[in-house]
Backbone bond lengths (Angstrom), bond angles and torsions (degrees), N, CA, C in turn:
res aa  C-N    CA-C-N  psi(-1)  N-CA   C-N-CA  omega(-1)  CA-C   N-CA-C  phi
1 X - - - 1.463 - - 1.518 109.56 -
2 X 1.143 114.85 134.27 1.183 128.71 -175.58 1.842 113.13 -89.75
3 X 1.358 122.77 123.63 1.325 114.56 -178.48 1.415 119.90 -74.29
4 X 1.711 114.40 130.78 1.723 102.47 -171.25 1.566 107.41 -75.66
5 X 1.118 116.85 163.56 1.249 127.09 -152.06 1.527 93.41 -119.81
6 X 0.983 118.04 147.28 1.462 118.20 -146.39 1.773 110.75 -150.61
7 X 1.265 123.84 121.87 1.294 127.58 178.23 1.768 105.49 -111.14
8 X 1.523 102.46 124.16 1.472 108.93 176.62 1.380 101.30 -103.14
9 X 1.616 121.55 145.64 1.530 138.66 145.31 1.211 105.42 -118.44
10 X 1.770 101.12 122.92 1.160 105.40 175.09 1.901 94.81 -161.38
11 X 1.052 117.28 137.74 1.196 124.92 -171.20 1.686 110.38 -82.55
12 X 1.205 114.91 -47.30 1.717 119.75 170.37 1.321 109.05 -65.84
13 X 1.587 112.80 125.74 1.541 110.31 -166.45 1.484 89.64 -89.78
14 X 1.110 151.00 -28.60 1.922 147.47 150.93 1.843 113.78 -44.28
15 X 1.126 105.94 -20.15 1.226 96.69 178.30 1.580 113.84 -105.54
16 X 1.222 116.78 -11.92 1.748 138.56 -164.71 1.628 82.91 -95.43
17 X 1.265 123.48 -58.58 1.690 122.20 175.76 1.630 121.56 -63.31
18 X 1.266 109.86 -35.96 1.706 98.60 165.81 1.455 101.34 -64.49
19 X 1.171 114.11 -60.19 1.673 119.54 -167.65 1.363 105.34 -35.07
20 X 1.632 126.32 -65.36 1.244 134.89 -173.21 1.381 115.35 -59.66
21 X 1.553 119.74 -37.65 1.479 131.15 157.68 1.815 106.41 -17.83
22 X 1.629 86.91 -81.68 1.232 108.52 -161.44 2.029 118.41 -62.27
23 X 1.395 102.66 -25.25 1.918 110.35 170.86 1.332 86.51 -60.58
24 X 1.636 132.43 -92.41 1.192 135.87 -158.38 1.272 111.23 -33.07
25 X 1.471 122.25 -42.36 1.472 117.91 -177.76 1.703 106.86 -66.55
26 X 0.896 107.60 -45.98 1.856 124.88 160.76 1.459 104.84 -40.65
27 X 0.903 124.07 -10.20 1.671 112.91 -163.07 1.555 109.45 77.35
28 X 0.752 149.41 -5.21 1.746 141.70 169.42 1.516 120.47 -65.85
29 X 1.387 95.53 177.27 1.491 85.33 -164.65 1.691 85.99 -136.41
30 X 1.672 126.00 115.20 1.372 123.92 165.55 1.410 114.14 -68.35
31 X 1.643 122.80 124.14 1.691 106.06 -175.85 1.598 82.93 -105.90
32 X 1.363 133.61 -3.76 1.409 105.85 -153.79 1.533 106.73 -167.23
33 X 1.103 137.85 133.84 1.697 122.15 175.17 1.868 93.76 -143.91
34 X 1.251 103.17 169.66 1.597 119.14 -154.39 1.659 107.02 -169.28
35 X 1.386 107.04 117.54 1.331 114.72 -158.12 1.771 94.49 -109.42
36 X 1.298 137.81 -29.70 1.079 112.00 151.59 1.924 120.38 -115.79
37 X 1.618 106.18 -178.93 1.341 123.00 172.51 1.719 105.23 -38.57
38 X 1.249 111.99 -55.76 1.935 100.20 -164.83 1.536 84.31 -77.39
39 X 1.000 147.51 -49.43 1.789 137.14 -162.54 1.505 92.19 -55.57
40 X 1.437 127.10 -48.89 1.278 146.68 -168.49 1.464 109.05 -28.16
41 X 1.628 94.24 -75.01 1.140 127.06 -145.47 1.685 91.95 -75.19
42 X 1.469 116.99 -49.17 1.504 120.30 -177.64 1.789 110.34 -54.21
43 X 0.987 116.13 -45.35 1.584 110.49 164.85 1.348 133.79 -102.94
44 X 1.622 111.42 33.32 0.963 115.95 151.67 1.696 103.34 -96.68
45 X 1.193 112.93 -26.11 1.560 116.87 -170.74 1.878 105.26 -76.49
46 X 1.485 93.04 -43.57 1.684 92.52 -161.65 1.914 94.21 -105.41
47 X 1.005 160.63 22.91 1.318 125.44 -146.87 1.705 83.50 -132.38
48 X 1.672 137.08 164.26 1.209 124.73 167.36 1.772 100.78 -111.47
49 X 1.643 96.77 124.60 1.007 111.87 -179.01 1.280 118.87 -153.55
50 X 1.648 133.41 175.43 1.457 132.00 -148.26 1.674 99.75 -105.42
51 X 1.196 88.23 -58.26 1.860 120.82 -165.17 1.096 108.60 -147.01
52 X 1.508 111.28 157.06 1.227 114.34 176.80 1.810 118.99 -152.37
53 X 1.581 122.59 139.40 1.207 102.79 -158.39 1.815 94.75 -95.32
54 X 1.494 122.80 154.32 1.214 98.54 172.60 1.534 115.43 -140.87
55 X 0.939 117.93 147.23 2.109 118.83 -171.38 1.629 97.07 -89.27
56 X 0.825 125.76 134.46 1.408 126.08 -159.62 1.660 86.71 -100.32
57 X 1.119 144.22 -57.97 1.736 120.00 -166.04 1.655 94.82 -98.37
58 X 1.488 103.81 125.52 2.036 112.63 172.45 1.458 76.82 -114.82
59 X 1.449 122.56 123.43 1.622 135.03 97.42 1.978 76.13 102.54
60 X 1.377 102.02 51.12 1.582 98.13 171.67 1.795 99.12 72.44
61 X 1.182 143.74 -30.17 1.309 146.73 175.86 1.643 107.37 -63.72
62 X 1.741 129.29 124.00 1.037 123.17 156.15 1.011 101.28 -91.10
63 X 1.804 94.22 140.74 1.984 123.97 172.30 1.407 98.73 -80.72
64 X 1.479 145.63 25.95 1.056 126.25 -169.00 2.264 113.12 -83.52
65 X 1.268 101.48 9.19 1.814 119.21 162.61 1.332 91.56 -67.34
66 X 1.083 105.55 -95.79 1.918 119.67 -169.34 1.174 124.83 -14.51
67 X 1.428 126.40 -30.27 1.328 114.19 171.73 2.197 113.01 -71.59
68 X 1.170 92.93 -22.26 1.868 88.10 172.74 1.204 120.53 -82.58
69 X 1.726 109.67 -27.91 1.150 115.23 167.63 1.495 114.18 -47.69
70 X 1.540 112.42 -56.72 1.193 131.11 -159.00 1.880 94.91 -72.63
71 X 0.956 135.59 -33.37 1.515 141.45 -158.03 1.694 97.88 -87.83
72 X 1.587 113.00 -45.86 1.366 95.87 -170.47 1.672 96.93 -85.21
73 X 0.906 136.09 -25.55 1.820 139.73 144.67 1.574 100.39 0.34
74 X 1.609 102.15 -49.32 2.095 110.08 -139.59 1.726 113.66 71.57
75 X 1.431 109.04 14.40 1.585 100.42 -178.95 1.575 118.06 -94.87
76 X 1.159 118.51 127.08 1.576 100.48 177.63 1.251 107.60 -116.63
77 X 1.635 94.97 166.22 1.318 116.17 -141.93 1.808 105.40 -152.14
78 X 1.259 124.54 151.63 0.879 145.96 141.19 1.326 135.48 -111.65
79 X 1.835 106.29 161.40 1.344 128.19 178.96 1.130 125.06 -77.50
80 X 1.020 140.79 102.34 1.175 149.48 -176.03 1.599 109.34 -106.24
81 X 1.706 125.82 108.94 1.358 122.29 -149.13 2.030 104.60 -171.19
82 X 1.493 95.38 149.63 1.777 87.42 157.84 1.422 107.17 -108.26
83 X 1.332 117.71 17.35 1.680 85.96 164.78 1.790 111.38 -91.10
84 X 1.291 111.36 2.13 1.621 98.17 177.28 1.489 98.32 96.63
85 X 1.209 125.25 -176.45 1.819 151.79 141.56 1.243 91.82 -27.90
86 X 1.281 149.49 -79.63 1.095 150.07 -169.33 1.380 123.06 -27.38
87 X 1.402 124.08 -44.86 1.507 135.23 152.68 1.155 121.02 -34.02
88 X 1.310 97.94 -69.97 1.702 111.15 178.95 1.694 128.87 -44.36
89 X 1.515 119.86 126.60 1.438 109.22 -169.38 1.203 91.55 -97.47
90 X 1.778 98.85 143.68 1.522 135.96 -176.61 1.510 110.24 -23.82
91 X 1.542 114.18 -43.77 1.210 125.19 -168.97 1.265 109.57 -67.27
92 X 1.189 138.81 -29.59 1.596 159.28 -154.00 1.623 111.49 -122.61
93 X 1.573 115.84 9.50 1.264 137.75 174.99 1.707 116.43 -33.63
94 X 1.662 96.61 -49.56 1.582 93.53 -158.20 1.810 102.16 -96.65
95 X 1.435 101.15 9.71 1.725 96.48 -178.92 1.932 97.55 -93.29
96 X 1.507 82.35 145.90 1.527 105.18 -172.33 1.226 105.31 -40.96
97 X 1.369 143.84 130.03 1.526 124.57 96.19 1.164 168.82 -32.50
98 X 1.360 136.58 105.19 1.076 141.55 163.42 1.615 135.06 -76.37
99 X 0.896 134.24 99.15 1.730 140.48 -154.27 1.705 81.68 -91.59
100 X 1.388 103.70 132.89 1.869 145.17 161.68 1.887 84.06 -85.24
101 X 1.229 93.98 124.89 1.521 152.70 -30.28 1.714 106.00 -54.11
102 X 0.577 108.98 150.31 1.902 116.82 -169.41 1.514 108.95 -113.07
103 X 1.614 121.81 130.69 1.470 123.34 156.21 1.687 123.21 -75.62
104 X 1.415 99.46 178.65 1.814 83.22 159.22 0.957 107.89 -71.35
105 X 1.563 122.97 -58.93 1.217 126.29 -169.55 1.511 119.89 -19.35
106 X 1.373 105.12 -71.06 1.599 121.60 177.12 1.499 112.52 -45.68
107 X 1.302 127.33 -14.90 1.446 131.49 -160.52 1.496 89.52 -117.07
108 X 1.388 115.34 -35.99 1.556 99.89 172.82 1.727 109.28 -78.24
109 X 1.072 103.80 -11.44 1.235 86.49 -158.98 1.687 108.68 -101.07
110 X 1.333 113.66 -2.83 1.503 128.56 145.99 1.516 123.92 -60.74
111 X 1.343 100.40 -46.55 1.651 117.27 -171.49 1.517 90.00 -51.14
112 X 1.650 106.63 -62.42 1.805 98.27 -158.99 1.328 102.71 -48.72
113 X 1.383 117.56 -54.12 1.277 129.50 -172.16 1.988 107.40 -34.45
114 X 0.871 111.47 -62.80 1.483 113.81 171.50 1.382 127.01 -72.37
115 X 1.066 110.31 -27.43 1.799 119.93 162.04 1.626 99.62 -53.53
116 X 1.640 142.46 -69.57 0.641 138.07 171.75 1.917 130.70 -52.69
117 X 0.985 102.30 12.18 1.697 123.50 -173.94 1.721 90.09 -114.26
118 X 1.119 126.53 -42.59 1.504 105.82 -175.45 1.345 121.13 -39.67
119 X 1.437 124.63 158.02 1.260 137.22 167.12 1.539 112.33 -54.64
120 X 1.122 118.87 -28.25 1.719 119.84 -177.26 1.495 107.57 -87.26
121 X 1.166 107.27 -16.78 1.406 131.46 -156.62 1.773 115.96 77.02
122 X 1.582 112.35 -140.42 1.565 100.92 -177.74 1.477 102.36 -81.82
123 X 1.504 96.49 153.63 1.655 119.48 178.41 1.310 117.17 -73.87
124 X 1.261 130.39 -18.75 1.299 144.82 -145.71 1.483 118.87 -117.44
């Protein structure tokens, strides 16, 4: 099995490091993280990666671009956020959540969720 390769946005560099903690402990592989929208947006466009988890407001900036970026990609992705479901626009409904403050659990339990969304399907 091949580890998915994984791009984080997340603006808190403590919260981008638990997060990344916890993929690797998952078996994943972080190629890339991006604390605001323009860093964002440049490696969601250029970087090679599987999935990616993403915090929808960096530094007062909504990420709400990135999810099309990420869709016409074929990459999926989840939210990783404290506003809940509630954050998330309607359109972007069925991608995972992750609720701030976050377990592993919850982070594993997104991962599968998107492991099984790949184009190959699951790796495992």
């Amino acid at each position: 099995m091949n580890a998915p390769r994984v791009l984080i946005v997340e603006d808190e560099a403590v919260i981008a490091m638990a997060l990344e903690m916890f993929l690797e402990e998952l078996g994943a592989q972080v190629v890339a993280t991006a604390g605001n929208v323009q860093d964002a947006l440049q490696k969601a466009t250029s970087e090679d990666f599987d999935l990616a988890f993403l915090d929808i407001n960096l530094n007062g900036q909504k990420a709400h671009v990135l999810p099309g970026v990420l869709e016409r990609r074929h990459k999926p992705f989840a939210f990783v956020t404290g506003y809940g479901e509630q954050g998330v626009l309607e359109a972007h409904a069925d991608a995972p959540v992750v609720p701030k403050p976050f377990s592993r659990d919850a982070v594993s339990t997104a991962l599968e969720k998107l492991k099984s969304r790949l184009p190959d399907g699951p790796s495992g």
